[in-house]
N, C-alpha and C positions, 0 to 999 in steps of 0.2 A: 605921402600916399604911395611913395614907392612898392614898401613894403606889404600891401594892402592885397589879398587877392581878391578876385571878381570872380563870383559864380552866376548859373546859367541865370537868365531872365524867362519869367512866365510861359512870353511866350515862345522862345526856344526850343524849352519843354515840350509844349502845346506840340510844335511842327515836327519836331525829333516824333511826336507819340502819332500823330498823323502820317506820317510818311510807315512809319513802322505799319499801323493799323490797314491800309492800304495795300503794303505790301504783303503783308498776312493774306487781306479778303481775296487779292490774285491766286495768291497759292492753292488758299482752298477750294475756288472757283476750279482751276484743272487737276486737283487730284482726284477727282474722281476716273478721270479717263486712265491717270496710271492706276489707279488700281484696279482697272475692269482690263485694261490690256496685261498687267502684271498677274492676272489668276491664272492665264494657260503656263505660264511659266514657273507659277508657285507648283500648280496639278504636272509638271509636265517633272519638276523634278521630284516631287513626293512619290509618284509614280515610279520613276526607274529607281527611287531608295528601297522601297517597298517590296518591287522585283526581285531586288538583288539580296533585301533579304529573306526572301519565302527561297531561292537557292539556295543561303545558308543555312538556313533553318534546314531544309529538308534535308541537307548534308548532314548537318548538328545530330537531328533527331533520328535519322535513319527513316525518313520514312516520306511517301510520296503528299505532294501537297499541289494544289492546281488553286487555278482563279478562273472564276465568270466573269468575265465581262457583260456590263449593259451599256446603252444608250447613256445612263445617266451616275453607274455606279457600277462599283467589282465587290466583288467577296471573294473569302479566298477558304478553298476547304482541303481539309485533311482526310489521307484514305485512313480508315479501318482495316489490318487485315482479315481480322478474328472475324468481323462483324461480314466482312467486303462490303462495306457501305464508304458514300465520303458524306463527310461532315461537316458542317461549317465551320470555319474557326472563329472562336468570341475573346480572343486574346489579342490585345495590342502589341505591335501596327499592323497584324495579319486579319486585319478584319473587316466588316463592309464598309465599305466608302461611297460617299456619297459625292460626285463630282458638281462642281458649280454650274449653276443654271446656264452661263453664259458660255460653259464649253461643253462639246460632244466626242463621244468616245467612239471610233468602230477602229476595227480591226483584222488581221487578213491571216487565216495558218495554209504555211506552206504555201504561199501566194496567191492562194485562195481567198476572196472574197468574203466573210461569214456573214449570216444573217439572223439578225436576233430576230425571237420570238415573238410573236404579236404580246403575248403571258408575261412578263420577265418574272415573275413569280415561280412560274415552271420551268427554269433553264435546265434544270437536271431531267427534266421526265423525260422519258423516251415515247416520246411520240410518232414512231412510225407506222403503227398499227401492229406489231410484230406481237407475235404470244409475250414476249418478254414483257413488254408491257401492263399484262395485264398480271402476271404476277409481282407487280411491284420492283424489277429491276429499276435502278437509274441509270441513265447516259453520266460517263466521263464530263466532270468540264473540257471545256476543249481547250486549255493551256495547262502543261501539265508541269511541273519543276520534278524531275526524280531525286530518288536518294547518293546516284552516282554521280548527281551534277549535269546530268544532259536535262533538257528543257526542251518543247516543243516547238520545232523554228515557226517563228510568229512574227508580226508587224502592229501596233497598235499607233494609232494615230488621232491625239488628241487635237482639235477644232476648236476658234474660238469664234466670238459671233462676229464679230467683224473682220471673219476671213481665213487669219492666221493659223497658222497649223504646226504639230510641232511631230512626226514621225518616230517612234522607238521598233527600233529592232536588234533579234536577236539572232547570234548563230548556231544557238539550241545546243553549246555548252556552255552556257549561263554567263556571258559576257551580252551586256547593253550597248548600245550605242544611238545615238539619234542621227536622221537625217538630213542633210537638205537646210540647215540650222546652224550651221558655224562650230555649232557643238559637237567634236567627233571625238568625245573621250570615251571611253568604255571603261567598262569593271575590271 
């Protein structure tokens, strides 16, 4: 019987696949906390990729390119010069985003505070009552990327719902950085 090997017993099996099973149902039980705390930091970097490429882009193409920001989403549009209109862009990754439910967007130009529009629908209209208005002008979005590389010095600061927060700013010659977050790399 020297020669003889012994493999597992039933129940061995059994407890090996118990212990596993268990250690499974744990996992699943708190993944969902990372991934609700892990979406400020998915949006937080998809955001300064995004940034950094609507400055290349508008370098690329020679031409100026902005983003709106909302509460819950950006879009990001290209000027016209023929037309002088801006447009929306419908080409990936320069194009509406829609931010996750459990994080919020605001933002600050030139250390100014901004305030969105009750509309976000009308972020472009000029609403100050001025004649301009009523000939169908539009307001500038108000983050602008030029075609020389400058950028409008800005602050955007993503929120998630249990508190955290994750700051991006720029020094409006198209380098990123975050703040306040361990993460102090730039473009």
């Amino acid at each position: 019987m020297l020669g003889q090997s012994r493999g597992f017993t039933l129940i061995e099996i059994l407890v090996v696949l118990f212990v596993i099973s268990v250690m499974t149902g744990l996992v699943l039980v708190t993944l969902p906390g990372f991934v609700r705390s892990d979406s400020l930091e998915q949006e937080a970097a998809r955001l300064k990729l995004v940034l950094e490429m609507a400055v290349e882009e508008s370098q690329i193409q020679s031409s100026e390119l902005a983003i709106q920001p909302d509460r819950n989403r950006y879009s990001f549009y290209i000027y016209d010069e023929l037309a002088q209109q801006w447009y929306e862009m419908n080409s990936p990754p320069l194009i509406a985003h829609d931010i996750p439910d459990d994080v919020n967007l605001s933002f600050s130009i030139e250390s100014k505070p901004f305030t969105f529009s009750i509309d976000s629908n009308t972020g472009l209209d000029d609403d100050d009552g001025s004649d301009e208005s009523s000939k169908g002008k539009k307001k500038p979005p108000p983050i602008l990327f030029l075609s020389s590389g400058e950028t409008t010095v800005f602050s955007l600061t993503l929120t998630s719902a249990s508190g955290n927060s994750k700051t991006l700013e720029t020094d409006g010659f198209g380098s990123f950085k975050w703040l306040g977050a361990g993460d102090e790399t730039s473009r």
